[in-house]
KOLZAVO-90128 format. One record per residue (C-alpha): residue number from 0; residue in one letter; x, y, z. Coordinates in Angstrom, 2 decimals, padded with zeros to 5 digits, m for minus. Layout:
N
<keti i="NUM" aa="a" c1="X" c2="Y" c3="Z"/>
...
END
This chain:
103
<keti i="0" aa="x" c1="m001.39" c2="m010.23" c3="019.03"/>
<keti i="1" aa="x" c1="m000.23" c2="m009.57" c3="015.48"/>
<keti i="2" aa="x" c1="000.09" c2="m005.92" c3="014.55"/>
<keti i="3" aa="x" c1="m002.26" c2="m004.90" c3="011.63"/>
<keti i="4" aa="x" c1="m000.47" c2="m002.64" c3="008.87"/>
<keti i="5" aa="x" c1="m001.96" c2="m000.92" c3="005.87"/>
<keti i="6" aa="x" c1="000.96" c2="000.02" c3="002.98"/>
<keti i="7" aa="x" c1="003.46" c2="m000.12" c3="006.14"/>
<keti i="8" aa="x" c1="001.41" c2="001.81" c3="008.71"/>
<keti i="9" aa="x" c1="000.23" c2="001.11" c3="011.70"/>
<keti i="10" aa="x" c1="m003.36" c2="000.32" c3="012.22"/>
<keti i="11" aa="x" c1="m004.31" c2="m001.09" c3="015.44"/>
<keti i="12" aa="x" c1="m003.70" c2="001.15" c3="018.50"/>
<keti i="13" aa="x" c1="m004.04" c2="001.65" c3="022.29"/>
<keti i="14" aa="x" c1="m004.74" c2="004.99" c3="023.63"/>
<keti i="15" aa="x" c1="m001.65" c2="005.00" c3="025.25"/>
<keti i="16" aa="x" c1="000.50" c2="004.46" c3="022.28"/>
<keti i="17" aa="x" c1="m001.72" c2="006.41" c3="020.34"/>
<keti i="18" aa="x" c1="m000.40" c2="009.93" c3="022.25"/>
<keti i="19" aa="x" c1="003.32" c2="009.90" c3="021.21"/>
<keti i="20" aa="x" c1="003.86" c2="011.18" c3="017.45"/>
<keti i="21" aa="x" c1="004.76" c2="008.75" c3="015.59"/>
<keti i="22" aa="x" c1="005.44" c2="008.23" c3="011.59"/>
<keti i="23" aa="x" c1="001.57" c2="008.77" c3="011.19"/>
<keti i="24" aa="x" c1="001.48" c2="011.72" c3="012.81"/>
<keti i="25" aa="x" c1="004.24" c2="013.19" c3="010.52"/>
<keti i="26" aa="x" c1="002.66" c2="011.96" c3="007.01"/>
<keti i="27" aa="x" c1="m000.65" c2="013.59" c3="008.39"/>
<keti i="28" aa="x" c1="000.64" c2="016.76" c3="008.89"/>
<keti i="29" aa="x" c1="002.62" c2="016.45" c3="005.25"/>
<keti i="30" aa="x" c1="m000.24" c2="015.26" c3="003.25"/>
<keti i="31" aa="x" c1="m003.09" c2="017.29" c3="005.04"/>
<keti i="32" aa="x" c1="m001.79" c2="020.64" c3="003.59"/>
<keti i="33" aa="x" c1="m001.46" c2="019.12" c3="000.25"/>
<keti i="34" aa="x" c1="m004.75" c2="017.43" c3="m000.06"/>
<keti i="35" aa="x" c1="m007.00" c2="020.74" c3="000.99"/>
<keti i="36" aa="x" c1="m004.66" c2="022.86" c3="m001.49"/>
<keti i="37" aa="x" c1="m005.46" c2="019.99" c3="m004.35"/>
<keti i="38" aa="x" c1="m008.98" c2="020.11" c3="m003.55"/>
<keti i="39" aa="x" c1="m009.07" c2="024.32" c3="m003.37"/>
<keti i="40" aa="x" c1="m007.11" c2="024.36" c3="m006.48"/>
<keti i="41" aa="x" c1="m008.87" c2="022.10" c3="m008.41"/>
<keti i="42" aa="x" c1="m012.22" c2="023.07" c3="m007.59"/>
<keti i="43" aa="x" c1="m011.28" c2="026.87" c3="m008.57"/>
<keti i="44" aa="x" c1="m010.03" c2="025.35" c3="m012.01"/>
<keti i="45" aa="x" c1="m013.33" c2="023.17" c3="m012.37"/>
<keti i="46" aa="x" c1="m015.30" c2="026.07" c3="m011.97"/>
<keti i="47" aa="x" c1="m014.09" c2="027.47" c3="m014.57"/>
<keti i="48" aa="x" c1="m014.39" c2="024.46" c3="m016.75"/>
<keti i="49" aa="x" c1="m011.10" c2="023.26" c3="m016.96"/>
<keti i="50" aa="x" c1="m010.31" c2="019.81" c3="m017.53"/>
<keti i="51" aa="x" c1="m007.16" c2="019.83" c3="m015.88"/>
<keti i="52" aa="x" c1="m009.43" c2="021.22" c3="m012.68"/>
<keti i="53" aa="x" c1="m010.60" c2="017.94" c3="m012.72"/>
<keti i="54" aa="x" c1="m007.66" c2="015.77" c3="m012.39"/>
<keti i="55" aa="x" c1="m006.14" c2="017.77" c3="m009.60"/>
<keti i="56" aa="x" c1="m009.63" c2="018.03" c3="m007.61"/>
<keti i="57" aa="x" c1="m009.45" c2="014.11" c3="m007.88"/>
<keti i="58" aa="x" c1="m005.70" c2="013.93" c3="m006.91"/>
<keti i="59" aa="x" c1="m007.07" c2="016.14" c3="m003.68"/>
<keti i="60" aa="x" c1="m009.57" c2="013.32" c3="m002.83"/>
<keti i="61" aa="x" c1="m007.38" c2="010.59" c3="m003.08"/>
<keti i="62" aa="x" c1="m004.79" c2="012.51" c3="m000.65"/>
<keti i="63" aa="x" c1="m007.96" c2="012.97" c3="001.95"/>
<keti i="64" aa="x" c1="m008.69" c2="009.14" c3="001.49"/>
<keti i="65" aa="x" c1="m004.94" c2="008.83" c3="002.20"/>
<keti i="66" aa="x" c1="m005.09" c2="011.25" c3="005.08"/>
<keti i="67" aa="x" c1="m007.88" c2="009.42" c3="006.80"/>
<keti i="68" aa="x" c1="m006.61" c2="005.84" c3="006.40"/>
<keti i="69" aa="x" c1="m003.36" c2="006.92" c3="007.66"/>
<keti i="70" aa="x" c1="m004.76" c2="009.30" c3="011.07"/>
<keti i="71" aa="x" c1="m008.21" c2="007.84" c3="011.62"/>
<keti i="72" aa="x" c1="m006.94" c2="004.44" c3="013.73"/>
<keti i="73" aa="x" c1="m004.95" c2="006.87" c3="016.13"/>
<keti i="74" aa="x" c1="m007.73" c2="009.00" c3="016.61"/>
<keti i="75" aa="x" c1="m010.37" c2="006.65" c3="016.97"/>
<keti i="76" aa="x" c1="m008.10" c2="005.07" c3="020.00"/>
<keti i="77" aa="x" c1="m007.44" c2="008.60" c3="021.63"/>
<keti i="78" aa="x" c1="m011.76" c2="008.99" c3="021.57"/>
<keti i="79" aa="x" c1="m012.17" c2="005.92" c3="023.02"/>
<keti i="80" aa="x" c1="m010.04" c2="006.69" c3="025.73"/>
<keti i="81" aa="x" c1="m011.74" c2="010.34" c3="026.05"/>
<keti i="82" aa="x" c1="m015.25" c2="008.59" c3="026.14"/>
<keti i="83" aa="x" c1="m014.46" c2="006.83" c3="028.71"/>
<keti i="84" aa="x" c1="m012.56" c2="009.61" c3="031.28"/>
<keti i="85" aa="x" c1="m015.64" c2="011.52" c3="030.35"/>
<keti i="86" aa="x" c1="m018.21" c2="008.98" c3="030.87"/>
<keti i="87" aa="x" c1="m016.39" c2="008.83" c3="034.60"/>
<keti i="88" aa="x" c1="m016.34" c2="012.57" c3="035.41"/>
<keti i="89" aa="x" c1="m020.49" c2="012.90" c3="034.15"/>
<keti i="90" aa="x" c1="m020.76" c2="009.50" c3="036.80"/>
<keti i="91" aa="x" c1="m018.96" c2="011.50" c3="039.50"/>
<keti i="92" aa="x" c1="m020.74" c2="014.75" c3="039.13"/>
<keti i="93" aa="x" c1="m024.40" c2="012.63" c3="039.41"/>
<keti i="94" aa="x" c1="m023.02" c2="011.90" c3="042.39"/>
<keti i="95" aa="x" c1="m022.02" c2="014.82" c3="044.06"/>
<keti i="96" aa="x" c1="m024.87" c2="016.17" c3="042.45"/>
<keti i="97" aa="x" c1="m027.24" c2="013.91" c3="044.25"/>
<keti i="98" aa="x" c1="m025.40" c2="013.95" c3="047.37"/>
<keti i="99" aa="x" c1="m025.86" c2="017.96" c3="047.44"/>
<keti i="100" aa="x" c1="m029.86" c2="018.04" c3="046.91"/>
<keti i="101" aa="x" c1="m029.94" c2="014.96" c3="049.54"/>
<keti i="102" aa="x" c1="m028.56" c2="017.74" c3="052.12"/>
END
């Protein structure tokens, strides 16, 4: 199967793959600092009317757009993985569970 790639990043995934830091994992951790500090920053300077508040608030928006394109496939594949361990331990403990009160 062909790999799917947004702006040269990976977007399809298997849990497995998804656990090893990868390229991704470093732009996250880059751009997520800079996107809340454009959005704190800008939002101070737009309450106080400024115009250039604006611009910098928006700049902060488009980096947490950015952050979630880039991120959001690996995490998504990591959940899936968790819903599923999960969804076998809560089957396992019924079981016990009902084993117990059948004693």
């Amino acid at each position: 199967m062909k790999e799917r790639k947004f702006l040269g990043l990976r977007r399809d995934w298997k849990p497995e793959e998804a656990e090893s830091w990868t390229r991704e994992d470093w732009l996250a951790i880059v751009i997520s600092p800079l996107a809340y500090a454009l959005l704190m920053i800008g939002l101070a300077l737009l309450l106080f009317l400024r115009m250039d508040g604006l611009i910098i608030f928006l700049a902060g928006v488009g980096a947490t757009i950015l952050l979630h394109l880039i991120i959001d496939p690996k995490l998504k594949a990591i959940s899936s993985e968790y819903e599923k361990k999960q969804k076998e331990y809560l089957r396992r403990l019924e079981r016990v569970v009902r084993w117990r009160e059948a004693e």
